[in-house]
N, C-alpha and C positions, 0 to 999 in steps of 0.2 A: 620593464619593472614599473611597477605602481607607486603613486607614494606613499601608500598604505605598508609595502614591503620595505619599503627602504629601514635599515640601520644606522643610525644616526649617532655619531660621536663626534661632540664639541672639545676641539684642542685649545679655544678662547671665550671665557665666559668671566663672572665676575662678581665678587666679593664685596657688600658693603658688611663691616666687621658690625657682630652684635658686640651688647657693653660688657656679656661675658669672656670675651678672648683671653684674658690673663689672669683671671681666677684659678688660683689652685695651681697655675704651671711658673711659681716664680719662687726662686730662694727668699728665708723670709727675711733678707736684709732688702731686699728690692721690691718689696711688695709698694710698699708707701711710692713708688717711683715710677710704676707703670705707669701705663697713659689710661685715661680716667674719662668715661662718659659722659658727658654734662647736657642736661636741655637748656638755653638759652631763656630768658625773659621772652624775646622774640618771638619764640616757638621752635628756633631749628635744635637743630642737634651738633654735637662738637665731639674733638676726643682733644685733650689737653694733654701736653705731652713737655718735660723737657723746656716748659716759657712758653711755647707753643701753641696756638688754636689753629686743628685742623677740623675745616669743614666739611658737610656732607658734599658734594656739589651735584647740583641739580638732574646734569647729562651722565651723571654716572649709573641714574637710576629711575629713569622717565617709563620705564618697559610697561606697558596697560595704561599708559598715559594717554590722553589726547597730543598731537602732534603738533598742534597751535599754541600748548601748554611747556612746550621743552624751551631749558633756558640754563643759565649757568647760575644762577642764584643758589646760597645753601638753602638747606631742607633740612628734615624732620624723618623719623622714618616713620613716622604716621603717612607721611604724604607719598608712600613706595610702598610697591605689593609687598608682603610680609614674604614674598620667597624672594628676595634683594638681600636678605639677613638673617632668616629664620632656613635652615637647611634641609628641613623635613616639606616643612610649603615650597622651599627650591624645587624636590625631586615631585613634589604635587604639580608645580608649574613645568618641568621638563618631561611629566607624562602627556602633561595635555598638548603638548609642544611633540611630541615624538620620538623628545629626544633622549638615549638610551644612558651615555655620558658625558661627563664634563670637566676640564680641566677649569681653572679657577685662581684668578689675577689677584692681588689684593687692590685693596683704593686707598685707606688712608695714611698704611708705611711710603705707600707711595710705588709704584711697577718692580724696582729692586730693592727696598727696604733702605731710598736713599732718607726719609726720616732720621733714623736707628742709627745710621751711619753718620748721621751729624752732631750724633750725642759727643759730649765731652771727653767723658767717664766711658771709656771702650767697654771696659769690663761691667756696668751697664747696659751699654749696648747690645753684646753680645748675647746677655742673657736675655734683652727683652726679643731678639732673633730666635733665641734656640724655644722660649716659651711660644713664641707664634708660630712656629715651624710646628710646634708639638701640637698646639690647637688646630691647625690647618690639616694635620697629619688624622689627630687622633678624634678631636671633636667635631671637623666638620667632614673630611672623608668618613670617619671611622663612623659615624654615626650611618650610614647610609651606606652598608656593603655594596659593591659592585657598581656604583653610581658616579664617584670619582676619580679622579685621576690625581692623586700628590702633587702640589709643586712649592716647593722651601722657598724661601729669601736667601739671599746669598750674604756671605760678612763681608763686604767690600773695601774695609779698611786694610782687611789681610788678610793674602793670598795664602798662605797657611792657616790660620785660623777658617777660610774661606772651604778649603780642602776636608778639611777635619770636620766641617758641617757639613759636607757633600757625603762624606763615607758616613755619618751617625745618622743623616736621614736614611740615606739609601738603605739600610740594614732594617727601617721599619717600614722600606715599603714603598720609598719616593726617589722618582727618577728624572724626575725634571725639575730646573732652576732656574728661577727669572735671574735676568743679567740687563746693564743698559748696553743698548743698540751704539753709544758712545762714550765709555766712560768720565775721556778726557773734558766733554761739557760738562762734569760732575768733581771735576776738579782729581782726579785719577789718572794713573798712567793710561794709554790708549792700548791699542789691540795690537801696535806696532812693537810694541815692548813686551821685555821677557820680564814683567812684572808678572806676569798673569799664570805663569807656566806651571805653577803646583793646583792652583783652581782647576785650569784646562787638564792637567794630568789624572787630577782625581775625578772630574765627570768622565772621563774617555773612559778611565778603569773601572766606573761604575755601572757603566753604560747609561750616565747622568745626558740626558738632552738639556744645550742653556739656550733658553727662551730669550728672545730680543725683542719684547712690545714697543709697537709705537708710541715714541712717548717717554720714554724709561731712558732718556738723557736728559729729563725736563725740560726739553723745549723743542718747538712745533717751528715748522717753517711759516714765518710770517712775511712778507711782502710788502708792509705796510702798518704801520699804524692805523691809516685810516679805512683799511681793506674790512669789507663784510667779512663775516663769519666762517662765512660761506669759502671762502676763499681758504684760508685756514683749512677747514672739514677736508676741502676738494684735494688738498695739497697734504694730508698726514700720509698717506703710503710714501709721500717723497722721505722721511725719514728712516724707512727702511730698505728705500733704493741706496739710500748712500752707507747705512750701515753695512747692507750684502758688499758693495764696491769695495768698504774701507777693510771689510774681514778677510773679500775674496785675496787683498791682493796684500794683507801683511800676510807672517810666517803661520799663524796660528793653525788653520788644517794642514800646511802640508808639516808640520811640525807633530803634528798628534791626533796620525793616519785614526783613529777610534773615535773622535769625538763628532757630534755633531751637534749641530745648529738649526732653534727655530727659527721662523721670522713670521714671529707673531702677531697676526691681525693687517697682513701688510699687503692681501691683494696676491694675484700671479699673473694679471692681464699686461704688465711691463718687463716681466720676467727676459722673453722672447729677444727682447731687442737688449735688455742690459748684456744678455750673454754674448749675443752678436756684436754687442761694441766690445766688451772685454778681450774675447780675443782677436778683433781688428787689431784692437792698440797691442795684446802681447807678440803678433807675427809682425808688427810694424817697428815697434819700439824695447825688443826685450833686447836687443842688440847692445842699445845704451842707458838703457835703464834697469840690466841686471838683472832682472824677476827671469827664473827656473821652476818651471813646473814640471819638469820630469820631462816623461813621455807625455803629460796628458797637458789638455788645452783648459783655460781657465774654466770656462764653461761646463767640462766634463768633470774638474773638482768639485763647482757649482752644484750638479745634479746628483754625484754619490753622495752626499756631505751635510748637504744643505736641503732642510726640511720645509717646505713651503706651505702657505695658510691663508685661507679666504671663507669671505662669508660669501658675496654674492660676486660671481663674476664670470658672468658668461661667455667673455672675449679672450679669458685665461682658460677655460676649459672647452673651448673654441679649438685653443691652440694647442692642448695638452701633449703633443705629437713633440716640440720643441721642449718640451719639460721631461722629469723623472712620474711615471705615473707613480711609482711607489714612495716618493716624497710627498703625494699631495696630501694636504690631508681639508677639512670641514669646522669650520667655526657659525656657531650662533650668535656671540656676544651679548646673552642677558647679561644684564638690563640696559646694557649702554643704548644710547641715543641709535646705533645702526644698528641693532641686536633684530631678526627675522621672524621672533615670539608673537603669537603662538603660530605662524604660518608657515616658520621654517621649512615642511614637507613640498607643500606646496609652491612657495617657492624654490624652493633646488629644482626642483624636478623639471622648472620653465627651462634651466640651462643643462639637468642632466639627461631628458626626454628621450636623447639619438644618442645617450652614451651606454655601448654596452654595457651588459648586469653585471660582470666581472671588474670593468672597471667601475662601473658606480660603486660596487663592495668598499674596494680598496679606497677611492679619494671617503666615500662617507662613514668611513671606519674599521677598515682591514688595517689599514696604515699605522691610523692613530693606536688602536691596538697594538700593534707588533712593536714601534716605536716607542712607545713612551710604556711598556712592559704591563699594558694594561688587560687583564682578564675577566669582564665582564660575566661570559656565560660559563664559567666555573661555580660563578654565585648564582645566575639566572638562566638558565635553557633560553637556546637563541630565539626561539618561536616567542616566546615570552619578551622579548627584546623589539619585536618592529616596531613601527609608528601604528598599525592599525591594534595590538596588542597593550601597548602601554596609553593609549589613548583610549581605553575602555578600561583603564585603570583609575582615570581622571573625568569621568563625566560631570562631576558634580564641583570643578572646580569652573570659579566664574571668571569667564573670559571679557566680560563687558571693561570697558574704556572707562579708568576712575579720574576722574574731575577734580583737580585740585582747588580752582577757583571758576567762580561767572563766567570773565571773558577770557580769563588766559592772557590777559596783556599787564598782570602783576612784574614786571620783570623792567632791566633796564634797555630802554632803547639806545639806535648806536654801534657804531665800529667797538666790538667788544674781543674779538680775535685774540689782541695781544693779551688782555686780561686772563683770558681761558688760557694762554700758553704758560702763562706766568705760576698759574694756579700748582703748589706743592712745590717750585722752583725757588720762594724767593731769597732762600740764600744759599750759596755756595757750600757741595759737598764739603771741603775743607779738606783736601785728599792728606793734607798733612796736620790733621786735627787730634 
């Protein structure tokens, strides 16, 4: 296979909200209440919410950037390609990109809608969830048939109300739901408790997939105060090595055989050995520490269950032999700081080169199709769908590198690590707010 053939579907990409999201989608007691777009004196951009200033931040949206230019400082969206926020120049920049489609994170409710969920006034709350649910659904999917993939906020205050949102999207079309990778850092019961059991009931019944981004317990594994950045970056998939641990080994799959799990943005090159140690410890320790998995070994729940996700990783599809091929699935991440725009093709291909066609289908879009109930060539004929077809859709979109400053060293120097972890963290979910 060429990279020109390949079909390309992204199961993690990314949302910066235009200042239209809640027009028109609010009860009119709540209008005066939403969150409100502001440009600063400064030049950046805000959305005020609630007492609240949430900013752009820089790494959410560097994509056509210079790379001497990435930095964690707010922005503007003058100073981001207009497909970061504008959805129609999205699917301009995911032609010229290859890429067929895309599932889509939010950034300023924050990966689960923990914002929303820190509101006072639940009944607030809820409605500014079910209005961004219906914008995500109808104004930015719907705008672009066949190009999207749905994905809600969940109610996280309650696991019934939480449910009731799971069945009212899914009815218009949406089958996936961001969740955090921890709750209990968010000040919430954890995945050990049967707090969760009507949310979990009602994705399993929906054939709802819940998304675990890195990142979506507000906080990064840090090492250090004074550790580079860089350390931080190197060490994010360790927050979805311990959420796979923490899920594999409470009740929650084998309690609700239907449901499954992503693990969004999280790498699969450490997959191989988590499984190898899980079930070391269960044929070593299940004696006295109770854990029953049936007939089957951790690692075999691991693979029916659990949905896996990477952008670039050639040592995980190296190994694919120890994985579920039909779990894999293909992530780009516009516009994040790791996002593969516009060379995504080209890149895959360095690690998918010696993988047979059959499996390349499936990890770069068989999967994510089937999974997440997504039907592209119902609206597009597949031939109309490759990387060499939608990239002659997009000729006249310019790929050159935009400049936001001279030298690019506008920014603050310095162990900045914790700051960036800290960023949409700094106060506690309030699980009993």
């Amino acid at each position: 296979m060429r990279a020109e053939d390949l079909i390309l579907v992204s199961v993690d990409d990314h949302i910066v909200e235009p200042p239209e999201v809640f027009e028109g989608r609010l009860p009119a007691q709540y209008e005066d209440l939403a969150p409100k777009f502001e440009r600063k004196p400064d030049g950046t951009d805000v959305w005020r919410y609630d007492g609240s200033e949430i900013p752009n931040i820089g790494l959410n949206a560097v994509v056509g950037r210079p790379p001497e230019e990435y930095g964690i400082e707010p922005t503007s969206l003058d100073q981001m390609r207009p497909g970061c926020f504008d959805v129609h120049e999205r699917v301009r920049d995911m032609n010229a990109n290859g890429v067929l489609g895309s599932m889509c994170f939010p950034s300023f409710p924050q990966f689960c809608g923990q914002l929303f969920a820190r509101t006072k006034d639940k009944d607030v709350a809820l409605a500014m969830i079910r209005a961004y649910n219906d914008w995500h659904i109808e104004g930015w999917c719907g705008a672009e048939p066949g190009r999207f993939i749905p994905l809600s906020l969940p109610v996280l205050w309650d696991p019934a109300l939480a449910a009731d949102e799971v069945r009212r999207v899914a009815a218009k079309g949406c089958h996936a739901v961001t969740f955090s990778e921890n709750p209990e850092k968010l000040g919430w019961p954890s995945f050990h408790s049967d707090h969760w059991d009507p949310f979990w009931q009602a994705c399993a019944d929906q054939g709802t997939v819940v998304c675990l981004h890195i990142g979506s317990s507000s906080q990064l594994v840090i090492t250090s105060v004074e550790a580079p950045i860089d350390v931080m970056i190197s060490l994010q998939p360790m927050n979805v090595v311990q959420a796979a641990a923490d899920l594999l080994w409470s009740p929650v799959l084998r309690k609700f055989p239907d449901l499954r799990i992503a693990l969004s943005e999280g790498g699969i090159g450490w997959i191989p050995y988590l499984l190898e140690r899980v079930d070391y410890v269960y044929e070593h320790h299940r004696a006295w520490t109770g854990q029953d998995f049936g007939g089957l070994l951790p690692s075999q729940l691991f693979k029916e269950r659990i949905v896996t996700c990477f952008i670039d990783d050639a040592f995980g599809v190296d190994n694919r032999r120890y994985l579920n091929l039909d779990n894999i699935t293909w992530e780009c991440d516009y516009p994040h700081s790791d996002s593969t725009w516009p060379h995504a093709p080209e890149s895959a291909m360095k690690y998918l080169a010696d993988v047979p066609d059959d499996e390349i289908d499936k990890i770069t879009h068989l999967n994510a199709m089937r999974i997440f109930a997504y039907d592209p060539f119902s609206i597009r004929p597949r031939e109309r769908c490759t990387v060499e077809a939608l990239r002659a859709e997009a000729t006249d979109v310019d790929l050159s590198l935009m400049t936001r400053s001279a030298g690019g060293n506008d920014r603050p120097q310095g162990p900045v690590a914790l700051d960036l972890s800290s960023i949409g963290a700094k106060s506690p979910a309030g699980g009993n707010d």
